[in-house]
C-alpha positions as a Markdown table, in Angstrom:
| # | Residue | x | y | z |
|---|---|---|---|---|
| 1 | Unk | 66.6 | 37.5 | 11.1 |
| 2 | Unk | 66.6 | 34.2 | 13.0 |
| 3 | Unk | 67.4 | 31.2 | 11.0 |
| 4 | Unk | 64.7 | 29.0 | 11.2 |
| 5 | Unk | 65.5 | 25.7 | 13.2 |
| 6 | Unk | 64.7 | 22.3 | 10.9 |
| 7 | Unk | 62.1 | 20.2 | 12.1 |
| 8 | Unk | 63.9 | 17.1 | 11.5 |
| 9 | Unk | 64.1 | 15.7 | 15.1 |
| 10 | Unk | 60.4 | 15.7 | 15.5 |
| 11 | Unk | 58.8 | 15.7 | 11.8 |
| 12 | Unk | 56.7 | 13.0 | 11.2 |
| 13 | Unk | 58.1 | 12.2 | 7.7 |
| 14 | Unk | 61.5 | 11.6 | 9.4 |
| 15 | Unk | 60.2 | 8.8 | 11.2 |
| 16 | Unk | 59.2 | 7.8 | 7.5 |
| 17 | Unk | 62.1 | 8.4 | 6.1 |
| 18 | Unk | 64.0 | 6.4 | 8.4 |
| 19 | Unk | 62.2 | 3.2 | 7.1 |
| 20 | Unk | 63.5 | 4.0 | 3.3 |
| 21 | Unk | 65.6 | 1.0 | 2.0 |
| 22 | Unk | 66.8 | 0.3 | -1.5 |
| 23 | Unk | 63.2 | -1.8 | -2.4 |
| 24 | Unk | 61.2 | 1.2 | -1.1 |
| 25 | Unk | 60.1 | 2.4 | -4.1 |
| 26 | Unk | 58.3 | 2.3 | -6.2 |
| 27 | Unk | 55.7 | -0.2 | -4.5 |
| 28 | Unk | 56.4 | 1.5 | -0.7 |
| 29 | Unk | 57.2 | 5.3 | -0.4 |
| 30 | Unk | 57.6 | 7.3 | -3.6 |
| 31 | Unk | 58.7 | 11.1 | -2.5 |
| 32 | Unk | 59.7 | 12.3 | -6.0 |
| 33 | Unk | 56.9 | 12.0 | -9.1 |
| 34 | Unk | 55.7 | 14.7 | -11.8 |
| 35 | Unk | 52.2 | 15.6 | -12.7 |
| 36 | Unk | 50.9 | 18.1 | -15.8 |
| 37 | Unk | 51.1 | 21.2 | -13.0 |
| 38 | Unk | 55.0 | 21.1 | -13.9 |
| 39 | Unk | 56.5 | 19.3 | -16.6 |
| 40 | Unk | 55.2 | 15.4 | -16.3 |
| 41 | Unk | 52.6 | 13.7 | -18.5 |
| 42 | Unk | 49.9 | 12.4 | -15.8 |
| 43 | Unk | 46.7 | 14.3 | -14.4 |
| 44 | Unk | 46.6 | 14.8 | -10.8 |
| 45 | Unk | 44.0 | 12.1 | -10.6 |
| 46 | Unk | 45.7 | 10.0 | -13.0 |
| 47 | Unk | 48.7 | 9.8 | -10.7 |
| 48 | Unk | 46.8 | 9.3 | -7.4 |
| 49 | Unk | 44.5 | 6.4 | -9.0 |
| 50 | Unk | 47.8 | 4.6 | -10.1 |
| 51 | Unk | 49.3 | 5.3 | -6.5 |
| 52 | Unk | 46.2 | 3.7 | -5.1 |
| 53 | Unk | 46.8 | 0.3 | -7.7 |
| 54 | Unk | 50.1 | 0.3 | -6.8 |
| 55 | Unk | 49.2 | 0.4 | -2.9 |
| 56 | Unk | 51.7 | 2.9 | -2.1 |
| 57 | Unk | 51.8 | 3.5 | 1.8 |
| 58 | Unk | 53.2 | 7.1 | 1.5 |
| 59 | Unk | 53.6 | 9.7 | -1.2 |
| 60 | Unk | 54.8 | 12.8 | -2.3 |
| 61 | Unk | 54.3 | 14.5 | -5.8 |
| 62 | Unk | 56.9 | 17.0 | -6.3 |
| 63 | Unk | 56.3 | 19.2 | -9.0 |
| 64 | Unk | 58.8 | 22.0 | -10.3 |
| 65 | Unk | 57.6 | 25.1 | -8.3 |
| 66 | Unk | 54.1 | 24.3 | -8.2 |
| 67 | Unk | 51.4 | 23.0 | -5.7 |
| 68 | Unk | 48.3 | 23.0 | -7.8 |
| 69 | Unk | 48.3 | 18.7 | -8.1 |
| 70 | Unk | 47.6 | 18.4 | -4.1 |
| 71 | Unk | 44.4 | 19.4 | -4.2 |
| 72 | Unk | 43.1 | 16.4 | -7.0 |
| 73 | Unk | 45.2 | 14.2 | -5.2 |
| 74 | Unk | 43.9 | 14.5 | -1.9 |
| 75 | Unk | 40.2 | 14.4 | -3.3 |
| 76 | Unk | 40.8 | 11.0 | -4.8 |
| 77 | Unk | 42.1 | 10.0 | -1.8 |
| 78 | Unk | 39.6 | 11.3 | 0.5 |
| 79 | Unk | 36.6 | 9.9 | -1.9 |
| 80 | Unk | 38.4 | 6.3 | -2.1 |
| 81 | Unk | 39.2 | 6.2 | 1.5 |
| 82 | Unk | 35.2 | 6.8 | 2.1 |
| 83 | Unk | 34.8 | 4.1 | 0.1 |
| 84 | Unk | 36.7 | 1.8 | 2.4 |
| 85 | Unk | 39.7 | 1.4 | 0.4 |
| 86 | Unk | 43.5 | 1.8 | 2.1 |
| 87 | Unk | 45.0 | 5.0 | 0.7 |
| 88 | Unk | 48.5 | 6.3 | 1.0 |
| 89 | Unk | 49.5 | 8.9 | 3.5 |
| 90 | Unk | 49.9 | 12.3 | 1.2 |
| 91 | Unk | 53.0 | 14.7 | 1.9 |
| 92 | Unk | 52.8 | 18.1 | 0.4 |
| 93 | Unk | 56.1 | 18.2 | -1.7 |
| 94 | Unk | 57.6 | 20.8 | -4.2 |
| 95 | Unk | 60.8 | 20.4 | -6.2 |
| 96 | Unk | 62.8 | 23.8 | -6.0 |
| 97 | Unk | 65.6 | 24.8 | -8.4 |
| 98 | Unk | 68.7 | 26.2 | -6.8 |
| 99 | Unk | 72.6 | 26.9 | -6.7 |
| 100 | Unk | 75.0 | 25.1 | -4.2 |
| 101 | Unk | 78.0 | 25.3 | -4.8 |
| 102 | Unk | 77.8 | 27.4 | -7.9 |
| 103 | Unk | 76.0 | 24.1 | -8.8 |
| 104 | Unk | 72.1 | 24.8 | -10.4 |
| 105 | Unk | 70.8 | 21.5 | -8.1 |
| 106 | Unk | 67.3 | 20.7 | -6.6 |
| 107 | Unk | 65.4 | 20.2 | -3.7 |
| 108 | Unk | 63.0 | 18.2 | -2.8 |
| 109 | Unk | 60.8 | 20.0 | -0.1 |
| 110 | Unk | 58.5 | 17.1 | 2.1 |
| 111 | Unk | 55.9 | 17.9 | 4.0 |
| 112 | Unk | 55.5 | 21.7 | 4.9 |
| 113 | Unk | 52.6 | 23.4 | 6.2 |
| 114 | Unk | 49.6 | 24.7 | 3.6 |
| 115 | Unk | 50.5 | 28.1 | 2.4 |
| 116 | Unk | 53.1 | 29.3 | 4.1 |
| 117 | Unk | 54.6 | 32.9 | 3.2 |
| 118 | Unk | 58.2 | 31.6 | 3.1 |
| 119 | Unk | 57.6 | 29.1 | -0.1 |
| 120 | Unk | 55.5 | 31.3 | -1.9 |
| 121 | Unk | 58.7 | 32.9 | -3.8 |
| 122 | Unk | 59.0 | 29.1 | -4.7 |
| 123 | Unk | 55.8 | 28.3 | -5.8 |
| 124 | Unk | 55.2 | 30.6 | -8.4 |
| 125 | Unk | 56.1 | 27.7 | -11.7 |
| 126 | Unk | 59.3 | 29.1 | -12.5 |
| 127 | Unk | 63.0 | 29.5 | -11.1 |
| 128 | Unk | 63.3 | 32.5 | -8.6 |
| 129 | Unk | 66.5 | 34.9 | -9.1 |
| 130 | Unk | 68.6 | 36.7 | -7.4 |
| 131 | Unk | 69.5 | 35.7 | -3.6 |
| 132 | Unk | 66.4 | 33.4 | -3.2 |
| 133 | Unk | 67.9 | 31.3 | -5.4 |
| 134 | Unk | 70.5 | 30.6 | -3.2 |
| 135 | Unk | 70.8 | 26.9 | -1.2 |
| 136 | Unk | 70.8 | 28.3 | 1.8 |
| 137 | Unk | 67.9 | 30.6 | 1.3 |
| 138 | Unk | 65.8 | 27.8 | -0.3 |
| 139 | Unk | 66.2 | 25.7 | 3.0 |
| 140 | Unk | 65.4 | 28.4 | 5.4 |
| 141 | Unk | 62.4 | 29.3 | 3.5 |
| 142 | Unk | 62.0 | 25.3 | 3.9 |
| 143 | Unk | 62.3 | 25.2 | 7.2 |
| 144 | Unk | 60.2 | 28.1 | 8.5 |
| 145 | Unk | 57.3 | 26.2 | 6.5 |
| 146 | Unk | 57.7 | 23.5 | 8.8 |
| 147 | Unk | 59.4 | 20.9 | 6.3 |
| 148 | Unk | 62.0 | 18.9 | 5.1 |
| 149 | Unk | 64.8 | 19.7 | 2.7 |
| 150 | Unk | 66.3 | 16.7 | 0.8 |
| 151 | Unk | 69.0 | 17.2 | -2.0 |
| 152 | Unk | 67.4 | 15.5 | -5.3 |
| 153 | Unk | 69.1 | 12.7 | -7.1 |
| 154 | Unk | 72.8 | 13.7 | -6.0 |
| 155 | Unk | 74.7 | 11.8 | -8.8 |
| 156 | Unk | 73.2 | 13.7 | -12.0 |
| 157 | Unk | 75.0 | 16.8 | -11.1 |
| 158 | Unk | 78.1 | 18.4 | -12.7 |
| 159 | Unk | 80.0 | 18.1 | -9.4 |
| 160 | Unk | 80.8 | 14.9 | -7.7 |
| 161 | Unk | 77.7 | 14.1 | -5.1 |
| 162 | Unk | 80.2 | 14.2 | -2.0 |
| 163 | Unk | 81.1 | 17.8 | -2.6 |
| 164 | Unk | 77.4 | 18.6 | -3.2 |
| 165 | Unk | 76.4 | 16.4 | 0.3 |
| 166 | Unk | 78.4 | 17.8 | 2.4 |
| 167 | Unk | 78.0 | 21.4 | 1.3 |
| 168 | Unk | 74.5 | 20.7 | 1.8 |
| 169 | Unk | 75.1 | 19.0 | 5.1 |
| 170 | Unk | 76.9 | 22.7 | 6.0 |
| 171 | Unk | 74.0 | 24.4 | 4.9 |
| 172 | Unk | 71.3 | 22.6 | 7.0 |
| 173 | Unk | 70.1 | 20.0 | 4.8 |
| 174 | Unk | 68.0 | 17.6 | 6.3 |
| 175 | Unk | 69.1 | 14.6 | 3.8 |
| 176 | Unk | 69.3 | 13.5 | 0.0 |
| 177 | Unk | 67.4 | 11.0 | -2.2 |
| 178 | Unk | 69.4 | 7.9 | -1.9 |
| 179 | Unk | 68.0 | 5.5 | -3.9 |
| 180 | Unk | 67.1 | 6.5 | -7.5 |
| 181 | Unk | 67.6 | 5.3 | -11.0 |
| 182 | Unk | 70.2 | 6.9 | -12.5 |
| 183 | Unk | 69.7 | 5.0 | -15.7 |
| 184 | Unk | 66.3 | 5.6 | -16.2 |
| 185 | Unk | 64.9 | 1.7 | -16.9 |
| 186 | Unk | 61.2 | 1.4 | -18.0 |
| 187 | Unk | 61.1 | -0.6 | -15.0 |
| 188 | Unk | 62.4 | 1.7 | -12.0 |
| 189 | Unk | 65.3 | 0.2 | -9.9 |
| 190 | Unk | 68.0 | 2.0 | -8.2 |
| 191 | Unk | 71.5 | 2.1 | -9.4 |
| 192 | Unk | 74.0 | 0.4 | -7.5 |
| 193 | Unk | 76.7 | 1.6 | -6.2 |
| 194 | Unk | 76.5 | 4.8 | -7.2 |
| 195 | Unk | 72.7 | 4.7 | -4.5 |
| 196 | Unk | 75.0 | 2.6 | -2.1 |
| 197 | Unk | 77.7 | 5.3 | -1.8 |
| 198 | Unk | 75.1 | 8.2 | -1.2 |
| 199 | Unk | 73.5 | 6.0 | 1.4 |
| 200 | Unk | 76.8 | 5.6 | 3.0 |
| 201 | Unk | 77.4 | 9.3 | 2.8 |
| 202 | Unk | 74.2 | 10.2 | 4.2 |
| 203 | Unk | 74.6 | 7.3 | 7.0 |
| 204 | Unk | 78.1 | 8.8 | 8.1 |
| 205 | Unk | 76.3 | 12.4 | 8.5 |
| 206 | Unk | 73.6 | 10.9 | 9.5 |
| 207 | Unk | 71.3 | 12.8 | 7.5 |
| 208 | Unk | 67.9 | 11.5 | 6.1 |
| 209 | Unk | 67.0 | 9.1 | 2.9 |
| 210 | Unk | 64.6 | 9.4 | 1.0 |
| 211 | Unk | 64.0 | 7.3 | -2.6 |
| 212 | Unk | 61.3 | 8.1 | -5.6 |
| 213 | Unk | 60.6 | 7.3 | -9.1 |
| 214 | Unk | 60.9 | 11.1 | -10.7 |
| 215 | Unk | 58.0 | 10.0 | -13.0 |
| 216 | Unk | 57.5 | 12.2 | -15.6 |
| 217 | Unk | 55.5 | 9.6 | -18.1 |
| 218 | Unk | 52.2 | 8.2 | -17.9 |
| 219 | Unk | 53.7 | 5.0 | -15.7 |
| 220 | Unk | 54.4 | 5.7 | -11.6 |
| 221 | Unk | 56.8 | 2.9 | -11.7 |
| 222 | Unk | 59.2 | 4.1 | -14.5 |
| 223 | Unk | 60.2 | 7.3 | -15.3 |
């Protein structure tokens, strides 16, 4: 079977993506946040009414193998943006569980088609087994959806993020999350120097940024 090509060249999220700087979030671009469809504390709604206070431009909510919060996010959206209000740009996302590198890791997967065959394995609220849980499998499954695959918070892992980066840069990975708060303030910031050297990383391989909150509270701007 053909490997599917990424889509990173001429995905509209990469052109997105390429705008991500340390600040981004969580007032910009948030491409990593948790809703009650996996394991985070906000309703669909909840989240997309704070998104809209916030004035977020684009977003992604990334629950673990599960779609379901689109859906009420997108209404909200839809109903405020008849309403005259400025919404965000929504990206279908999913956060899949994997191994690379003998490493259990995630991935964020940005803005892939509606129902696609390939991610239904992945979208089934649990951990698939066996060689779909496999990196490499995860992004071709990815990729034949017509999205982007971005290695989640690359520091919290029990091997050193430029092992994991560039065994994911071997695989096909389309980029990382650069900026994220490794030490989980009330008040989201990025970590320095630990952010910094992904972003070089990922600059050197020229691979895409991304940045997000991974709320699982009740506040889209912490944790």
């Amino acid at each position: 079977m053909a490997v599917p090509a990424s889509p990173r060249a001429s995905h509209p999220l990469s052109a997105v993506l390429a705008q991500v700087e340390p600040a981004s979030c969580p007032t910009r671009f948030n491409f990593h946040c948790h809703t009650i469809c996996s394991d985070g504390s906000l309703t669909p709604e909840g989240l997309a009414h704070q998104a809209l206070a916030i004035g977020l431009d684009h977003l992604a909510v990334t629950d673990h193998h599960a779609l379901q919060a689109h859906a009420p996010i997108s209404a909200v959206f839809e109903a405020a943006s008849a309403r005259g209000q400025a919404v965000p740009t929504l990206w279908r996302g999913v956060e899949i569980s994997c191994l690379l590198e003998g490493c259990l890791v995630h991935v964020l997967a940005l803005g892939f088609g509606a129902e696609h065959p390939s991610l239904e394995p992945y979208l089934q609220g649990r951990s698939v087994v066996g060689p779909a849980l496999r990196a490499g499998a995860v992004v071709q499954a990815i990729h034949a959806a017509g999205g982007l695959a971005l290695l989640a918070h690359p520091a919290r892992y029990r091997r050193p993020f430029p092992h994991l980066l560039a065994a994911a840069a071997d695989l096909g990975f389309d980029g990382a999350e650069a900026w994220y708060d490794y030490d989980l303030q009330a008040a989201w910031s990025p970590t320095p120097l630990v952010c910094e050297a992904i972003a070089r990383d990922l600059g050197h391989r020229r691979l895409l940024m991304s940045c997000g909150t991974d709320t699982h509270g009740v506040n889209l701007c912490g944790r």
